[in-house]
C-alpha positions in Angstrom: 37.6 193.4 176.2 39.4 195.2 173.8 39.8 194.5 170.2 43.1 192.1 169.9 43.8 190.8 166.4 43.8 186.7 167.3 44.4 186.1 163.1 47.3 186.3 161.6 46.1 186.4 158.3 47.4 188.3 154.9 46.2 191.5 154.4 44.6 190.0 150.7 42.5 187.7 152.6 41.6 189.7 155.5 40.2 192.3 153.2 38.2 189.6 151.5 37.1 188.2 154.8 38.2 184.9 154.1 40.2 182.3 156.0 43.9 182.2 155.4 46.0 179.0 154.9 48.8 180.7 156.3 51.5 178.9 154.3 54.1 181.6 154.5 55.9 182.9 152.4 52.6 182.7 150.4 49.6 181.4 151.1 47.0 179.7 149.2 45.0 182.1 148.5 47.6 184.8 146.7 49.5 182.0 145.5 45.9 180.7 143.1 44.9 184.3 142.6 49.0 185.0 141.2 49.0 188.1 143.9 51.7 189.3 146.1 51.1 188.1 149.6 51.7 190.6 152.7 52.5 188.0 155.0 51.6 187.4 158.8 49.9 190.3 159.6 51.5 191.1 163.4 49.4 190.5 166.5 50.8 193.7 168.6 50.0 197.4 168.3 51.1 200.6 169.6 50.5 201.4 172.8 51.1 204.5 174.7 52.7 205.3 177.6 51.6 208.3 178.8 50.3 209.4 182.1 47.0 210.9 181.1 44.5 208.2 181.8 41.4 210.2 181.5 41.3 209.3 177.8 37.9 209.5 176.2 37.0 206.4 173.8 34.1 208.5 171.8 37.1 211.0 170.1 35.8 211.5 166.5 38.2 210.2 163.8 40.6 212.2 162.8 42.3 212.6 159.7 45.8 214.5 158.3 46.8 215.0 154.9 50.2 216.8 155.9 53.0 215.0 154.8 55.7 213.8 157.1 59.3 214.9 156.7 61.1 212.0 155.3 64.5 210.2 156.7 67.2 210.0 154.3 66.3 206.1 153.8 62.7 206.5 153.5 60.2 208.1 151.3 57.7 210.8 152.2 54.2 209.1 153.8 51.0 210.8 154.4 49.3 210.0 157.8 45.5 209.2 156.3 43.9 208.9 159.1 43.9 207.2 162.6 41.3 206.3 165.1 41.4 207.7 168.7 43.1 206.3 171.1 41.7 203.7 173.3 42.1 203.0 176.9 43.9 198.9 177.8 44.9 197.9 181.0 42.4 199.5 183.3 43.7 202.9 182.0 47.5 202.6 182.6 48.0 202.3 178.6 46.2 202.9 175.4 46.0 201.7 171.7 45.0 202.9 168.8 45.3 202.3 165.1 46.0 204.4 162.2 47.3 203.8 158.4 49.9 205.5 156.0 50.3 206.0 152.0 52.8 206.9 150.3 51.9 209.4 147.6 52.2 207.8 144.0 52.8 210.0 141.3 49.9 211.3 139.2 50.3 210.1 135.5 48.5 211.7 133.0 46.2 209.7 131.4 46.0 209.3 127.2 43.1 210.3 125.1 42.7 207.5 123.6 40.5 208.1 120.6 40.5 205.0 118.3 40.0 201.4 118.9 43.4 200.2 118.0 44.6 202.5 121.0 42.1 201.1 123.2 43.1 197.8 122.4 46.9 199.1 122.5 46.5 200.1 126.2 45.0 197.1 127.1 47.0 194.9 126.0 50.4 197.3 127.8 47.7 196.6 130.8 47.8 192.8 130.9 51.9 193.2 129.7 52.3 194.9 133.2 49.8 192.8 135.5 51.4 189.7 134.0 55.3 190.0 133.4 55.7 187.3 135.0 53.4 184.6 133.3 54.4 182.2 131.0 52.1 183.9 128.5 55.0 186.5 128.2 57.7 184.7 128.6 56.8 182.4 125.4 55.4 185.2 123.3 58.7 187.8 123.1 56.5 189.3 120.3 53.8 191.3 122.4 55.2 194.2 123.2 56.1 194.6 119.4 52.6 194.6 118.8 51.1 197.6 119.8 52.6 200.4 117.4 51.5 197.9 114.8 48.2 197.8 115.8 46.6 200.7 113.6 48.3 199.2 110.4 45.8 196.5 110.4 42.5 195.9 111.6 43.1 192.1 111.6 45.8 192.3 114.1 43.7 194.9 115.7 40.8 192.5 116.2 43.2 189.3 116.9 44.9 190.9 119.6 41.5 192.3 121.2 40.1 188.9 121.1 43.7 187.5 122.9 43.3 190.4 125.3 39.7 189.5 126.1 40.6 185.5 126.4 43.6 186.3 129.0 41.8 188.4 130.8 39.0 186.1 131.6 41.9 183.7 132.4 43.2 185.7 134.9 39.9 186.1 136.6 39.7 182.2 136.5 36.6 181.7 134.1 35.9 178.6 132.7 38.2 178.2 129.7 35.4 176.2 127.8 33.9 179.5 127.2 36.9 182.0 127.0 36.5 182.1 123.2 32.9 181.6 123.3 32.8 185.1 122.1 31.5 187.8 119.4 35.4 188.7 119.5 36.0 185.3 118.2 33.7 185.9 115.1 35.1 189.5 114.7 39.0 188.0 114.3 38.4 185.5 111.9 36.4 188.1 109.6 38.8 190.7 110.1 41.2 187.7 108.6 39.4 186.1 105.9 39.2 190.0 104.7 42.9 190.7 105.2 43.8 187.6 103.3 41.4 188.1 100.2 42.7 191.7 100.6 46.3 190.3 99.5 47.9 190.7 102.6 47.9 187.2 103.6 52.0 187.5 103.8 52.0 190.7 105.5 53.8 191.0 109.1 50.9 191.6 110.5 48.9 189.1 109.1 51.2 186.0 110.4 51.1 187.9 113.7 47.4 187.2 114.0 47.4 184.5 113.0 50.0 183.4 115.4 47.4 184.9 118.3 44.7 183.2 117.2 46.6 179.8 117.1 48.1 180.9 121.2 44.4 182.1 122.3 43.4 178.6 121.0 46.1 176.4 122.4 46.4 178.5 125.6 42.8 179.3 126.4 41.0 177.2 124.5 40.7 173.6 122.9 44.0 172.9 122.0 42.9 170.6 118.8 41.3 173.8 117.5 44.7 175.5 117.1 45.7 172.5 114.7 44.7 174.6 111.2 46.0 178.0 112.5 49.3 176.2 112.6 49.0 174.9 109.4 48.5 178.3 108.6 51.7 179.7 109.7 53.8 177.3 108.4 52.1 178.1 104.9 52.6 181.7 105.5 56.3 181.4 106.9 57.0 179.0 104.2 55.7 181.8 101.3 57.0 184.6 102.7 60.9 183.3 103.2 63.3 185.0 105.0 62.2 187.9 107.6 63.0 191.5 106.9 66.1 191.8 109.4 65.7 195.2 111.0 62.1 194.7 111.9 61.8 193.0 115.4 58.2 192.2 115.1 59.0 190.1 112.3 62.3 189.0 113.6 60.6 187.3 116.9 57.6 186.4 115.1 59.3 183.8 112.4 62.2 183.0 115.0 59.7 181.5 117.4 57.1 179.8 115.2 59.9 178.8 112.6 59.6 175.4 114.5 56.5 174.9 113.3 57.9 174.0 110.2 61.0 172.9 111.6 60.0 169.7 113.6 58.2 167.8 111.2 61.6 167.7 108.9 62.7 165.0 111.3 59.8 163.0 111.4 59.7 162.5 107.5 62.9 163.4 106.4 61.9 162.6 102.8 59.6 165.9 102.8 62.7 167.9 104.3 61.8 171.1 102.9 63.5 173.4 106.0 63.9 176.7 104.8 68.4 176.5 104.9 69.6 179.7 103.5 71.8 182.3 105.5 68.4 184.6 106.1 67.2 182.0 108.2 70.3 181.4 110.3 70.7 184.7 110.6 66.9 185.3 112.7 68.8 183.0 114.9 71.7 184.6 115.6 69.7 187.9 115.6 67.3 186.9 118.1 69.7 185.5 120.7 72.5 187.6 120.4 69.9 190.2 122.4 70.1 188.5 125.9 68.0 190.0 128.6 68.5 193.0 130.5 67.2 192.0 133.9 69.7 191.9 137.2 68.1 188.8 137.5 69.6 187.2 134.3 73.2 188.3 135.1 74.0 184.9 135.6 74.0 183.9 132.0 76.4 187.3 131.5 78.8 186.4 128.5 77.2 182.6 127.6 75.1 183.9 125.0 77.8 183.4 122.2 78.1 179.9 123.0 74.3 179.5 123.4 74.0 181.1 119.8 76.6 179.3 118.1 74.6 176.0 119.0 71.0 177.3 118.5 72.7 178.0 114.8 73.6 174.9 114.4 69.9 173.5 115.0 68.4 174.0 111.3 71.6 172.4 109.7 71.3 169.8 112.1 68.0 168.6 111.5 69.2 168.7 107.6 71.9 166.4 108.1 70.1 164.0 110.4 67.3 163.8 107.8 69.7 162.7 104.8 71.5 160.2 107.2 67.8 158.6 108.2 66.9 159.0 104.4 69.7 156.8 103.3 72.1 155.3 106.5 74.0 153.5 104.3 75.6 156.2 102.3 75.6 158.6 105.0 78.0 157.4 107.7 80.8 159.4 107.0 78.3 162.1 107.4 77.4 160.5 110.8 80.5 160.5 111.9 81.1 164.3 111.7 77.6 165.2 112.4 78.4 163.0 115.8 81.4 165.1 116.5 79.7 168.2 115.8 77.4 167.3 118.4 80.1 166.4 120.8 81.7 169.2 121.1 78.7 171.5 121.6 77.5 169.4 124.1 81.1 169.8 125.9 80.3 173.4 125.6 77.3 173.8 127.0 77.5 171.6 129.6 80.6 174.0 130.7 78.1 176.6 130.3 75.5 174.9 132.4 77.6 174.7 135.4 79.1 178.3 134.9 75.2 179.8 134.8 74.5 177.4 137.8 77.4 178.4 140.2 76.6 182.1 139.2 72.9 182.0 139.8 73.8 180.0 143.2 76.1 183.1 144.2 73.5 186.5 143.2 70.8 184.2 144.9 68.8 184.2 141.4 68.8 180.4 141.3 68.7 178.4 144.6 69.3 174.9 145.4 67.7 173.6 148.3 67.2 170.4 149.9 64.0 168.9 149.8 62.8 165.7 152.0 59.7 164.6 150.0 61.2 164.3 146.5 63.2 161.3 145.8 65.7 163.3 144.4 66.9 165.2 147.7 67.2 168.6 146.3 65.2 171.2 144.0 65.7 174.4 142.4 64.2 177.6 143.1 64.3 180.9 140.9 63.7 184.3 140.9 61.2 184.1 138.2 59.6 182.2 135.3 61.8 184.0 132.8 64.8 182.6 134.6 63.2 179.1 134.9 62.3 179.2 131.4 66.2 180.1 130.3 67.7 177.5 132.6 65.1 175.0 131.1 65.8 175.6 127.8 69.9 175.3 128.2 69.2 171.6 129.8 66.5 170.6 127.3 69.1 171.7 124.6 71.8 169.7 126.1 69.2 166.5 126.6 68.5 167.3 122.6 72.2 166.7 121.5 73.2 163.7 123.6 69.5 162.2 122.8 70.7 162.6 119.4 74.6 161.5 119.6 72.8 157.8 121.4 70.9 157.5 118.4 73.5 158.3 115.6 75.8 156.2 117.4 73.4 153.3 118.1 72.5 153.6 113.8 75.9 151.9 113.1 76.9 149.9 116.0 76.6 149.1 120.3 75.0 151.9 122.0 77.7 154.0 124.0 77.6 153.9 127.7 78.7 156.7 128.5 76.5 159.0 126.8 73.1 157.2 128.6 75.0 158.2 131.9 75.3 161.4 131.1 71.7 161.4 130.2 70.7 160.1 133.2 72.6 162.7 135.2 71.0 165.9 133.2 67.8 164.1 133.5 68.2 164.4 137.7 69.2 167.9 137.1 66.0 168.4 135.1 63.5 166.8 138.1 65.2 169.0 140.0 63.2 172.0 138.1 60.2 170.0 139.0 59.1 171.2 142.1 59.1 174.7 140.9 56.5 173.7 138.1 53.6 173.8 141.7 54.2 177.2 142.3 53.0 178.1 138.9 49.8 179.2 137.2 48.3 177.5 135.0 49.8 178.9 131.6 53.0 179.0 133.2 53.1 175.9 133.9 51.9 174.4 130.6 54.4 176.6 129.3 57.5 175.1 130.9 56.7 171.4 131.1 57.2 170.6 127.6 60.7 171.3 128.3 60.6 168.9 131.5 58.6 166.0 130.0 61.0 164.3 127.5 63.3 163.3 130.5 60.5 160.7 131.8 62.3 157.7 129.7 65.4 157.4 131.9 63.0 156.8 135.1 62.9 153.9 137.0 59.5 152.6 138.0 58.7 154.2 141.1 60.7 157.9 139.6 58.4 157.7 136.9 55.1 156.8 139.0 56.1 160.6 140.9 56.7 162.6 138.3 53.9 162.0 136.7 51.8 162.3 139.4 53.5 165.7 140.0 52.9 166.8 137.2 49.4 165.4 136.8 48.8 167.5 140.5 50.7 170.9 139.3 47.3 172.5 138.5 45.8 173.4 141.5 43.4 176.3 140.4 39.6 174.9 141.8 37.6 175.1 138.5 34.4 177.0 138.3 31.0 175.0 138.6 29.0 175.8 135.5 25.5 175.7 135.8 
């Protein structure tokens, strides 16, 4: 008998001699590890033709390191080596199997001589592995961080112990002892130094900081992270304004900024949001920068309109805390605050379907019909990134006519209306749902904050499914600790 592949398993899992799901496009396998899956791996082989039948089966191996010329649509390929050919079919054919590479480029490697470029090149290392995570997605800062490294050994140390924590995530270890670490110990001493050092309101410092609170909430116990946020909004609130011109600081305050800013609305008495233009201008800074990638051509020229309302967010909360502070003096300010809020959610929601039928055209967002969700249809994307954009632009929407209900509600019968178009974004939210399985586990923890608010406009049985979907979106197996 000769040696017919009967599997068609990836080439990840037949390398790892392991059984393959074969849940094409991806199967389970790749799909837990995060890896690229190969595919069906095909059944048939090359056979030859020729007339010579006298073909011995104990040919040596042969190898060729000659490279083949390439086509005009191909790149150059180096024949490694191939087994001899075999004879099939009582001798009228023969088989045999051989592999190619295609020569990569040999990059020089750096000397790297200190420990903050060690920790530098890991960190580019898990940048590369991982563009795609959510780790990345909802910490713009990273890449800022390595030409900052070798200013301070606190950041050094911080982002060695984050390094070490998401790298033991990747290999799936148990995230009750990810920060069970010397590392750990190193970072906080590295900080308590750099803060009785008097650079508790250096750049660098918050940046740590901000680490040690994501290693904690992202691979760690969550509650822990609770006083390395009280940190930062100490620090952000001390330090004022970012130095404009400086994107590590820029990113850094833009996106734990809400820190501080959430809690206004809760107790609007203790409103103490930082206001002045130095603060609406991080804003505008930060999202006037859209992304780069082909794949984010669909939001081409919505930015403006997505900035002019993310600037409007900080005077927002302002207003809505003096209108909850005192509603009876306040409803003329209701009344244009409600009108504010009108308008940009006319204007996003124009912007909304203008992203959507653009995305639906380059094939960057896809909508698909799908049998086992009540709703009927989902949404695919081409990446987290893009999931995360799209996200955001509904949740923002969700935020203003959640908002306009209430303000309207304060001083007399709820509007209609606006809970119908609630309900209807809300659909378009679920919709995102189904792409929440395909992620890993940060990812995923990453981008349902965004999703979960939507839950109050389902009925019983909507309601019952989502939460079970969500409850079931972690599929990693966990690691038995003995």
């Amino acid at each position: 008998m000769t040696g017919v592949r009967r599997s068609q398993r990836c080439q990840n899992c037949r390398a790892r001699k392991i059984k393959c799901d074969q849940n094409w496009p991806r199967c389970g396998h790749c799909n837990r590890t995060n890896r690229i899956c190969s595919g069906p791996s095909p059944l048939t082989k090359f056979v030859d033709q020729s007339s010579d039948h006298r073909l011995q089966s104990d040919i040596n191996c042969k190898s060729q390191t000659a490279p083949i010329p390439p086509s005009s649509e191909t790149e150059a390929a180096i024949l490694v080596n191939h087994h001899p050919l075999r004879p099939f079919n009582d001798g009228f054919a023969s088989y045999g199997v051989f592999r190619l590479e295609v020569p990569c480029p040999e990059v020089p490697r750096a000397r790297l001589t200190t420990s903050a470029d060690r920790v530098s090149a890991r960190l580019v290392g898990l940048l590369e592995r991982g563009s795609e995570a959510g780790v990345r997605v909802q910490m713009s800062y990273l890449p800022f961080l390595p030409q900052r490294l070798s200013r301070s050994a606190c950041l050094r140390d911080c982002t060695s112990l984050f390094c070490y924590a998401w790298n033991g995530y990747r290999r799936r270890e148990p995230v009750s002892k990810l920060l069970l670490t010397s590392h750990y110990n190193k970072a906080i001493r590295s900080l308590q130094l750099a803060i009785n050092g008097g650079k508790a309101y250096d750049v660098e410092t918050l940046s740590a900081i901000a680490l040690l609170e994501r290693a904690s909430s992202l691979f760690g116990q969550p509650q822990s992270a609770l006083a390395h946020r009280r940190a930062i909004c100490y620090v952000i609130q001390a330090r004022g304004g970012p130095t404009i011109g400086d994107d590590l600081d820029v990113a850094i305050t833009y996106e734990n900024q809400w820190l501080k800013a959430l809690p206004a609305v809760a107790d609007p008495p203790d409103n103490d949001v930082p206001l002045d233009p130095g603060w609406l201008e991080v804003i505008e800074k930060f999202q006037c920068e859209p992304p780069v990638a082909e794949e984010f051509s669909c939001f081409s020229g919505e930015f403006s309109s997505i900035k002019e309302a993310a600037g409007k967010m900080i005077p927002w909360i302002g207003d809505i805390g003096q209108i909850l502070g005192s509603p009876a003096t306040m409803k003329g300010l209701n009344e244009t605050l409600v009108q504010d809020l009108f308008h940009h959610g006319k204007v996003l929601e124009a912007v909304t379907i203008r992203v959507l039928n653009r995305g639906l055209v380059h094939g960057s967002i896809i909508e698909m019909p799908d049998l086992t969700f009540f709703a009927g249809r989902r949404y695919e994307f081409a990446s987290v990134a893009l999931a995360h954009y799209f996200a955001g632009l509904l949740a923002v929407r969700r935020g203003i006519l959640r908002i306009s209900s209430d303000l309207v509600a304060l001083y007399g019968p709820p509007d209609d209306s606006i809970l119908e178009n609630f309900r209807e974004l809300s659909i378009q939210q679920w919709m995102v749902f189904p792409y929440l399985l395909q992620m890993n586990t940060v990812s995923h923890h990453f981008l349902t904050p965004c999703m979960k608010p939507p839950l109050e406009m389902a009925s019983g049985y909507e309601n019952e499914f989502l939460v079970d979907l969500l409850s079931s979106a972690n599929r990693h197996p966990t690691k038995v600790e003995h």
